[in-house]
N, C-alpha and C positions, 0 to 999 in steps of 0.2 A: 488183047483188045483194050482200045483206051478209051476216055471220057466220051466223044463224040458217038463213038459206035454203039458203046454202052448204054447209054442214053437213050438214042435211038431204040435200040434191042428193046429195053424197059418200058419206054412208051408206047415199042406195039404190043409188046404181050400184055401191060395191060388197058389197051386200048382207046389210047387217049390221044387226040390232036396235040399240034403244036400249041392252038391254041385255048383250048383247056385245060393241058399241063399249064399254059402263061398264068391264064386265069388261077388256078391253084396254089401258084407263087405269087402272084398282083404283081403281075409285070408285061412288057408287050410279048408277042407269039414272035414278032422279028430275035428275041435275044433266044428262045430255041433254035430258031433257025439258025442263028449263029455259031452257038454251041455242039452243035449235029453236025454241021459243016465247018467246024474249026476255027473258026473265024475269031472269036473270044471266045474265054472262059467266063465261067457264073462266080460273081463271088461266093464269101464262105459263106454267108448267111443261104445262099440261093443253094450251095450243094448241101447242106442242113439240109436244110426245106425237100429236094430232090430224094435225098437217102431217106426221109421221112414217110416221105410220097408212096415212094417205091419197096418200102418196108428192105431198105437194104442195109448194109455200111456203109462211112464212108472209102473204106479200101476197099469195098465193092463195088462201087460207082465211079471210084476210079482204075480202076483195075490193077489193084493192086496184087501180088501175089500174097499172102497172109500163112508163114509156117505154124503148124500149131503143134 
């Protein structure tokens, strides 16, 4: 699963709009919708911000595989 799905996934379980996740970051609801749909990527400060949000990493946000 990559950035876009992921993303998605994280914002519904925990239940958050497009545009209260935008609101979260101070940015518009269009650059979610972007990024859910492929369109652009967030920059690094925005996937920060996201993996923050999200209480995740950021090789979990992006769907990284991570050996440990």
């Amino acid at each position: 699963m990559k950035l876009p799905k992921i993303l998605q996934e994280l914002r519904y379980r925990n239940k958050l709009s497009q545009e209260k996740l935008a609101e979260k970051i101070g940015i518009h609801q269009s650059n979610i919708s972007d990024w859910e749909n492929g369109v652009s990527r967030p920059e690094y400060e925005h996937l920060i911000a996201l993996a923050d949000i999200f209480d995740v990493t950021l090789d979990e946000l992006l769907g990284r595989d991570v050996v440990s």
